[in-house]
C-alpha positions as CSV (number, residue, x, y, z in Angstrom):
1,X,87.3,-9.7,40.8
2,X,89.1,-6.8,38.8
3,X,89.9,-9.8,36.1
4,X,86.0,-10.8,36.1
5,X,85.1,-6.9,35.6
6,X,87.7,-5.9,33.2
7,X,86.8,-9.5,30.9
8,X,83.1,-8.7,30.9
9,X,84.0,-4.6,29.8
10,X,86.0,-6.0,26.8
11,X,82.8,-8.6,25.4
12,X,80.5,-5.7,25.7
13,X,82.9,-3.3,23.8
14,X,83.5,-5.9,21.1
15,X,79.6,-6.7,20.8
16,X,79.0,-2.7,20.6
17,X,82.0,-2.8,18.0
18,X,80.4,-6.2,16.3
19,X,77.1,-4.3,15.9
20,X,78.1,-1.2,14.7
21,X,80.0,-2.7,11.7
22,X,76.8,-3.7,9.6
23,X,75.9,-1.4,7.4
24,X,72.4,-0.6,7.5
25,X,70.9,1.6,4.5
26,X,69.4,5.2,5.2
27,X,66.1,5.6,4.3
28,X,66.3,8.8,3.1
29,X,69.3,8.4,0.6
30,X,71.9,9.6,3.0
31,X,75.1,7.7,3.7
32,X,75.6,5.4,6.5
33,X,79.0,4.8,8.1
34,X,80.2,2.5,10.4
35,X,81.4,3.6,14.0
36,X,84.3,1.9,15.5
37,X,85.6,2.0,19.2
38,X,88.0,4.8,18.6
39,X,85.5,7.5,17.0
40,X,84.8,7.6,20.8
41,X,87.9,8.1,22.0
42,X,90.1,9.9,19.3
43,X,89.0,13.4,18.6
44,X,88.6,14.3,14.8
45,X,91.5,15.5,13.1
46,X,92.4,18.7,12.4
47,X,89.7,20.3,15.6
48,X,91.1,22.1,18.8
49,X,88.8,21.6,21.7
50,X,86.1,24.9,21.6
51,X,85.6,26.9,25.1
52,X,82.8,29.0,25.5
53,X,83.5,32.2,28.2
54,X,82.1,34.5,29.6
55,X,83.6,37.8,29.9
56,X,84.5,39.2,33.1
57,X,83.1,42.4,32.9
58,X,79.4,41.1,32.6
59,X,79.7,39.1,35.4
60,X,82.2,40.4,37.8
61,X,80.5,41.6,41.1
62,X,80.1,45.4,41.9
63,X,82.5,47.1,43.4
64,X,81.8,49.2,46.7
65,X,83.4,51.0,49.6
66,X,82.5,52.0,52.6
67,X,82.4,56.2,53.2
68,X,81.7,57.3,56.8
69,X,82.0,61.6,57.6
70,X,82.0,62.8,61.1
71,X,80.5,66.0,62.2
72,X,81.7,67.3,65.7
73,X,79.8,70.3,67.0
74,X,80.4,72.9,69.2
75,X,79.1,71.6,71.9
76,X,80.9,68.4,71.7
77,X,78.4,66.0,69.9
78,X,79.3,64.0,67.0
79,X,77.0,63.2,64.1
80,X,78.3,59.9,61.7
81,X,77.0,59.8,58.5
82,X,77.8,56.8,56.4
83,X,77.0,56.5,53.0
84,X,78.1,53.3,50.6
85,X,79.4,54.0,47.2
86,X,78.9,51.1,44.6
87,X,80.5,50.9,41.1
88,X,79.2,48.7,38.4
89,X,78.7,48.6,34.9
90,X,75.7,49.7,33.4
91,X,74.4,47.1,30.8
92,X,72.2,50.0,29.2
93,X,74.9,52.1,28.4
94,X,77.6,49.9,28.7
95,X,79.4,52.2,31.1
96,X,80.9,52.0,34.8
97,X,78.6,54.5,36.8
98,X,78.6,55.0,40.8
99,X,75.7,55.3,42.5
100,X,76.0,56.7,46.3
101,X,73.9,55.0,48.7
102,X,72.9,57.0,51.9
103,X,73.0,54.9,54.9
104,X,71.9,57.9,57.4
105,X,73.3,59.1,60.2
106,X,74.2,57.5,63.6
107,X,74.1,60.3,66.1
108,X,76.1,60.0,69.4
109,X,75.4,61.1,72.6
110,X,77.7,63.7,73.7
111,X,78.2,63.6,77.8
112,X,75.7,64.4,80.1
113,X,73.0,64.7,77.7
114,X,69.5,63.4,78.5
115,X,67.1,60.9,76.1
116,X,64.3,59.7,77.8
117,X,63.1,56.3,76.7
118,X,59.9,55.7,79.2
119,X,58.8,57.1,81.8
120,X,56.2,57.5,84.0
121,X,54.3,60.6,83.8
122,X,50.9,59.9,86.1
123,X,48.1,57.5,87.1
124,X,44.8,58.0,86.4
125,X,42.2,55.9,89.0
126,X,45.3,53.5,89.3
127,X,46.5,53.3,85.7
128,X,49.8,54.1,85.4
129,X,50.5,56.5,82.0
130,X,53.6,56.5,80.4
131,X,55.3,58.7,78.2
132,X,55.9,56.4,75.3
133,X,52.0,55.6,74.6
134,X,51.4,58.9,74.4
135,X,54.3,60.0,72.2
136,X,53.7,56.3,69.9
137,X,50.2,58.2,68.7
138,X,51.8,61.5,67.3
139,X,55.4,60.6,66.5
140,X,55.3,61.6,63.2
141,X,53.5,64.5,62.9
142,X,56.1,65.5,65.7
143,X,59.1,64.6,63.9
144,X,57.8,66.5,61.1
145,X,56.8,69.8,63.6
146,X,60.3,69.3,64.9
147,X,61.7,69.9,61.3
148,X,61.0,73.9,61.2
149,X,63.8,75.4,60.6
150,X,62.2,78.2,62.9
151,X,63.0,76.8,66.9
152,X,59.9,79.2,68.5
153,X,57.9,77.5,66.0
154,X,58.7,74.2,66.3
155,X,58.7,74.2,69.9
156,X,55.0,75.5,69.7
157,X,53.4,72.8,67.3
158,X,55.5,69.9,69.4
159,X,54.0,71.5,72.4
160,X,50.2,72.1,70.9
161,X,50.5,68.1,69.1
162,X,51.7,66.5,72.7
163,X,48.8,68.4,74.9
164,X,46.3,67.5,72.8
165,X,47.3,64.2,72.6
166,X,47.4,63.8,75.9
167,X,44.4,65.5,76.9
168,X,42.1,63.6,74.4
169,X,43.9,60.0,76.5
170,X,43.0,61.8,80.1
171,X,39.6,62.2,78.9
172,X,39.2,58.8,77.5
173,X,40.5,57.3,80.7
174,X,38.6,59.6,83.2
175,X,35.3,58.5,81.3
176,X,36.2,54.9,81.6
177,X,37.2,54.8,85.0
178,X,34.2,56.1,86.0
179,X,31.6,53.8,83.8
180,X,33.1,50.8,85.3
181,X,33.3,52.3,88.9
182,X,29.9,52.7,88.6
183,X,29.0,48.8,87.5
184,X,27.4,46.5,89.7
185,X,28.1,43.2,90.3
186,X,25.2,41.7,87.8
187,X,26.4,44.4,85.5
188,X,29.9,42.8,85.5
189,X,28.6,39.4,85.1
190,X,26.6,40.3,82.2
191,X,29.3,42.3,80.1
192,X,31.4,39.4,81.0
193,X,28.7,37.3,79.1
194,X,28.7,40.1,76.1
195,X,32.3,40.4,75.8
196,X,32.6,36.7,75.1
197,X,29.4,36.5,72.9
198,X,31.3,39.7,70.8
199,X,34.7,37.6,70.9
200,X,32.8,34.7,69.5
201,X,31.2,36.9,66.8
202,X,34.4,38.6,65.8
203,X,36.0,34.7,65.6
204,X,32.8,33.7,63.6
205,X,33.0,36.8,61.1
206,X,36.5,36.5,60.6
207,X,37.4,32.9,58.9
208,X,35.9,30.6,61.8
209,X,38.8,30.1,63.7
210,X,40.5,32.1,66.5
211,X,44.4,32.1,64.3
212,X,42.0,33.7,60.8
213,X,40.8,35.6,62.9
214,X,44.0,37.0,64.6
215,X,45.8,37.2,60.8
216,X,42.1,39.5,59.7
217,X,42.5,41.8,63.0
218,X,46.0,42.2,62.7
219,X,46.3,43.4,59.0
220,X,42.9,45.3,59.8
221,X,43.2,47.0,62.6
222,X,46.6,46.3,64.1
223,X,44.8,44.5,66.8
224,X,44.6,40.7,68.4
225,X,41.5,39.5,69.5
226,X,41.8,40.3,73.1
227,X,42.9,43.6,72.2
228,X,39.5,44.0,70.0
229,X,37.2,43.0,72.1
230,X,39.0,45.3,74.8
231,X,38.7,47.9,72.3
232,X,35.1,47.5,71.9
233,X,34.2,47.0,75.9
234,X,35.6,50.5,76.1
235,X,33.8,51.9,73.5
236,X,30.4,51.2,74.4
237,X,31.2,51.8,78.1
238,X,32.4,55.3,77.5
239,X,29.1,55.6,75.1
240,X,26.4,54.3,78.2
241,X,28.3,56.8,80.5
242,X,28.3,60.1,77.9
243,X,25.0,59.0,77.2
244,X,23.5,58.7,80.7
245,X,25.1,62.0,82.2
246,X,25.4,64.0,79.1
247,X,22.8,63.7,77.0
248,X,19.8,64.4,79.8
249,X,21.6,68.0,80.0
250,X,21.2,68.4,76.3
251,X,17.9,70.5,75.7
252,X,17.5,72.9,72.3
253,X,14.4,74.7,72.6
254,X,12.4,76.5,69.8
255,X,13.6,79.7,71.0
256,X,17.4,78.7,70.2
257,X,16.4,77.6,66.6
258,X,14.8,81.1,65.8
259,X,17.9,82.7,67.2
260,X,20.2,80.9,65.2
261,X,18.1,81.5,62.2
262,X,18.2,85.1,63.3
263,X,21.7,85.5,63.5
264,X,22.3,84.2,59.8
265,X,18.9,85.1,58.1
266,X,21.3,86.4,55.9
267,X,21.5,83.3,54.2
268,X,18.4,81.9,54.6
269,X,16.3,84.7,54.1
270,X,18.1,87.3,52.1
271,X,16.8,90.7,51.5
272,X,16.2,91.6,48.2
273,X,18.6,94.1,45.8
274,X,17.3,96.8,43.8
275,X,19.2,97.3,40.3
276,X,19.9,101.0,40.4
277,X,20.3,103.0,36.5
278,X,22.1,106.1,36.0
279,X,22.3,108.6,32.6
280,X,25.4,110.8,33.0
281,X,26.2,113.6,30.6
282,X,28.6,116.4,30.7
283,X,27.5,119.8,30.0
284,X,30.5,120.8,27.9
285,X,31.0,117.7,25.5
286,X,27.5,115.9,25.3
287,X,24.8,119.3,25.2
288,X,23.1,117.7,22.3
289,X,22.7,114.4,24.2
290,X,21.4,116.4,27.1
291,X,18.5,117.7,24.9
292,X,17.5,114.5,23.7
293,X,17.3,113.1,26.9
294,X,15.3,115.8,28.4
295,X,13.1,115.7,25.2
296,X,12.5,112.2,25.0
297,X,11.4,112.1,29.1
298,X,9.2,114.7,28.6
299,X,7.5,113.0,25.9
300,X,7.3,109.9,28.4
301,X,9.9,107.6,27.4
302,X,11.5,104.9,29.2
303,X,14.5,104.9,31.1
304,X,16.6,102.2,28.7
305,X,15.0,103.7,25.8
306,X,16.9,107.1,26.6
307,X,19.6,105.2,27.7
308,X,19.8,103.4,24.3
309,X,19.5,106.5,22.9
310,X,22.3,108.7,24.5
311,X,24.7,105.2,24.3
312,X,24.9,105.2,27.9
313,X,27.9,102.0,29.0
314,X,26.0,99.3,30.0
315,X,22.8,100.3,29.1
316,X,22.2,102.2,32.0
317,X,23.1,100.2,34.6
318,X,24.7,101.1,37.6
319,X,25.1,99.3,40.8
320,X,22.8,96.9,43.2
321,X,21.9,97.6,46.1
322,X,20.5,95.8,49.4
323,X,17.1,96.7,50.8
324,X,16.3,96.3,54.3
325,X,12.4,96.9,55.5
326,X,11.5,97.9,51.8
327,X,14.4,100.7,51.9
328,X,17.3,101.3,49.5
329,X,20.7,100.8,51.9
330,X,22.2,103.7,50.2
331,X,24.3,105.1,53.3
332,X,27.4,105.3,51.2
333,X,25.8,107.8,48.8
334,X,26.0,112.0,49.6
335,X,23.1,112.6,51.6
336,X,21.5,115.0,48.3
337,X,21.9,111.8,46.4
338,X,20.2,109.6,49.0
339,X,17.3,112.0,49.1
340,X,17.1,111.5,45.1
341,X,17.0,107.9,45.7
342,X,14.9,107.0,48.5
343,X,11.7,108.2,47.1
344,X,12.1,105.8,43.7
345,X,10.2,102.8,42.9
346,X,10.6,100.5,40.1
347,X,10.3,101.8,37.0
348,X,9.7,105.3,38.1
349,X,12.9,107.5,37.1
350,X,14.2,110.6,38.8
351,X,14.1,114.4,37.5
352,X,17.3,115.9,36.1
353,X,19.7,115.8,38.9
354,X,22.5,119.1,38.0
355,X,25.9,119.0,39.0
356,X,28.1,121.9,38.2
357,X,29.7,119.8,35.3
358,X,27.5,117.0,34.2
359,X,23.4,116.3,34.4
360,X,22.0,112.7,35.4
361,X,18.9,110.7,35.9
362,X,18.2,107.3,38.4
363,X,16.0,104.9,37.9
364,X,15.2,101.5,39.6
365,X,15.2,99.2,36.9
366,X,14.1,96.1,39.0
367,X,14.1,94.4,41.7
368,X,15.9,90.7,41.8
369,X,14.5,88.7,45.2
370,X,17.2,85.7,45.8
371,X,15.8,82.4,46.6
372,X,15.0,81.8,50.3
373,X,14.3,79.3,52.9
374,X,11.7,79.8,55.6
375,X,12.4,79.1,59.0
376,X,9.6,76.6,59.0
377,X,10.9,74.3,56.3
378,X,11.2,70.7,58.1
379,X,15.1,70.0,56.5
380,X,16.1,73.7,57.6
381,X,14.6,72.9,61.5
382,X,16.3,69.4,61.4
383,X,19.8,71.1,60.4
384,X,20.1,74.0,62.4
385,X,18.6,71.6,65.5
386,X,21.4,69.0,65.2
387,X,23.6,71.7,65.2
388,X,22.8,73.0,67.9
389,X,22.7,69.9,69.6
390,X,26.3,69.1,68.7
391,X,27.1,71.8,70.3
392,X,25.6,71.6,73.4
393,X,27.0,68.2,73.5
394,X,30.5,69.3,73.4
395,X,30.1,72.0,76.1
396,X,28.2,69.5,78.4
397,X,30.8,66.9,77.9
398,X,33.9,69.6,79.0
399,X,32.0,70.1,81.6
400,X,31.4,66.7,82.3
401,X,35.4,65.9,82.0
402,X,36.1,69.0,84.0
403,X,34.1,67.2,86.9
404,X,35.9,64.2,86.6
405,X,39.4,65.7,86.8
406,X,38.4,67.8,89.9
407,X,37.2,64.3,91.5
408,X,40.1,62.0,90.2
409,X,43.0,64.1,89.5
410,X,43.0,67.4,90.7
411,X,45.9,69.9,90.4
412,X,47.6,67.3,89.1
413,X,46.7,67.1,85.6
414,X,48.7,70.1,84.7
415,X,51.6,68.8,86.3
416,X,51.7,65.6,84.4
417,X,50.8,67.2,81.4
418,X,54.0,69.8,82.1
419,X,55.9,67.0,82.7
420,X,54.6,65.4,79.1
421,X,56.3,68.2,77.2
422,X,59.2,68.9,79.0
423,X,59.9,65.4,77.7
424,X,58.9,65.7,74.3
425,X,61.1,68.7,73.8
426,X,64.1,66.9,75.5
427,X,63.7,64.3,72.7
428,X,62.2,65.7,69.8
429,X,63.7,69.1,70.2
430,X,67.2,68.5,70.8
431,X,69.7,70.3,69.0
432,X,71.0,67.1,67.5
433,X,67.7,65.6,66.6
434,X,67.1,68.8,64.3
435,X,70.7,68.7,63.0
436,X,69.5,64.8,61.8
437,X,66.9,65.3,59.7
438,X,68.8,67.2,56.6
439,X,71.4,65.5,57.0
440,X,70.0,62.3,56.9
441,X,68.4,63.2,53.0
């Protein structure tokens, strides 16, 4: 078999040898040669053998090494930080830089201190509550409240971010459990038929198919399906409740619009301002002016045309004023002044009022009425009624919650929500936690 194979190699060499012997003529002028068997098997004479290579700088692999620093503290705990230092070279500038990556810090427990992970704080109708939904909701603006360098401080916004998020979740659960305490037993059947016309819906609006619609909630709202349409049962339970024992106490009466329209007529109805003039001369540097302004009101001329005349700043002017009942408020003024004042109208101007050094004269030079809005405007009504309204709808729904949490929870509400911070400070405002954060950047 090797003979057959190694016969059959040699014919085709010496047929690929036989052809390549004629001559065959270039078409474009050039020279033809003739290749033999050993032009591929002899290299040319007088060539070495060319290597192409890369150097090793370009494509050596960074180096790095590991840097770890240990902190011990007084009280015994040890903070790790560990950091990775990698060297390369930098093709832009064609230099070996190091660049330190921070890797954070890995703090460890020193003995016999506490972390709480979960625990349970309370029930509500049944409901257990645990610590870690509550904390899930406001973990970062805590971590970032824990991060005052002042401790009195900190301790007060973790404590002010942790009861409010845990009151706003007793109130939410007080108002469910008693919407569907008070469903009947048609009333369950038919929100058990709405809930699965809404999942349907939600399936339907969101790609057709239960797995779309999964993928929409979840980049959407975080949610699955089950969770949404849990979501939304809740909602509109808590809404029928609020608005069946809530909204019935809501009343806004006329009399409570004209009060608060009262109580800021200020800005709806402002009074007017009178703009006040005043010539002011002194006796020893400006006699001649004094003439001429005596002259020229004898003779009946205007207040700015004596003004003009005596170059009075600012032509005159002098202050404004606010007038309540038609009356100058002037209370700030001597009380010989205020008698000068009182009596003026506009346009009319004062006689000579003498001082021991200097001789003046007031005048009202107008009166400028800012725009109001009357009480019976139907915008103005509809504004200051749904105002009102939202706030009698917040004090009625405390009060509401307040009942709920005498009849489902009683003293112990504070003791849960006690219980709620002492845990937040334990793990958000331990020394070590605070230490982390700077170090850690």
């Amino acid at each position: 078999m090797a003979a057959w194979a190694t016969g059959a190699a040699c014919a085709c060499l010496a047929a690929l040898a036989g052809c390549a012997s004629t001559r065959v003529p270039a078409e474009d002028g050039r020279e033809v040669r003739d290749i033999a068997i050993s032009s591929f098997s002899d290299p040319a004479a007088g060539k070495g053998i060319e290597v192409v290579a890369t150097p090793m700088p370009d494509v050596e692999p960074p180096s790095t090494r590991e840097v770890t620093e240990t902190d011990v503290l007084a009280d015994g705990t040890a903070i790790v930080r560990r950091s990775e230092e990698v060297t390369a070279l930098n093709p832009a500038t064609q230099r070996v830089e190091t660049e330190v990556i921070d890797q954070g810090s890995t703090p460890a427990l020193r003995v016999g201190q506490r972390w709480p992970v979960e625990s349970l704080v309370g029930q509500i109708n049944g409901r257990p509550i645990f610590a870690e939904e509550v904390f899930r909701q406001i973990e970062a603006a805590v971590l970032l409240a824990a991060q005052d360098p002042n401790p009195d401080t900190a301790r007060a916004q973790v404590d002010m971010l942790v009861r409010r998020a845990f009151r706003q979740q007793v109130e939410s659960e007080l108002i469910l459990a008693e919407a569907e305490s008070r469903l009947s037993p048609e009333m369950k059947q038919g929100l058990l038929g709405w809930l699965r016309d809404m999942q349907e819906s939600a399936i339907a609006q969101r790609g057709g198919s239960r797995a779309a619609a999964e993928e929409s909630l979840r980049d959407e709202l975080q949610m699955s399906v089950e969770e949404f349409v849990e979501f939304q049962k809740n909602r509109e339970l808590t809404r029928d409740i609020l608005r069946r024992k809530v909204e019935p106490r809501v009343v806004v009466s006329w009399r409570d619009v004209e009060r608060l329209y009262s109580q800021r007529r200020q800005a709806y109805a402002p009074d007017p301002e009178y703009r006040l003039g005043r010539i002011r001369l002194l006796k020893d540097v400006q006699a001649d002016k004094i003439d001429l302004a005596k002259r020229m009101f004898a003779e009946g001329k205007s207040f700015q045309e004596v003004a003009s005349a005596v170059a009075a700043p600012d032509g005159g002017f002098w202050r404004s004023v606010p007038a309540h009942d038609g009356q100058m408020h002037v209370d700030d003024l001597a009380d010989d002044l205020q008698a000068v004042l009182r009596p003026l109208r506009p346009g009319e101007v004062s006689a000579a009022y003498e001082q021991r050094s200097s001789v003046q004269w007031f005048a009202v030079l107008g009166v400028e009425t800012p725009p109001s809005v009357s009480i019976f405007d139907p915008e103005l009504q509809l504004s200051l009624r749904g105002e009102l309204q939202a706030t009698q709808e917040r004090i009625e729904q405390g009060r509401y919650i307040q009942s709920l949490q005498k009849r489902w929870l009683g003293a112990s509400i504070q003791k849960m929500e006690l219980r709620l911070v002492q845990m937040a400070r334990e793990r958000y405002l331990d020394p070590l936690k605070q230490l982390r954060g700077p170090a850690s950047r």
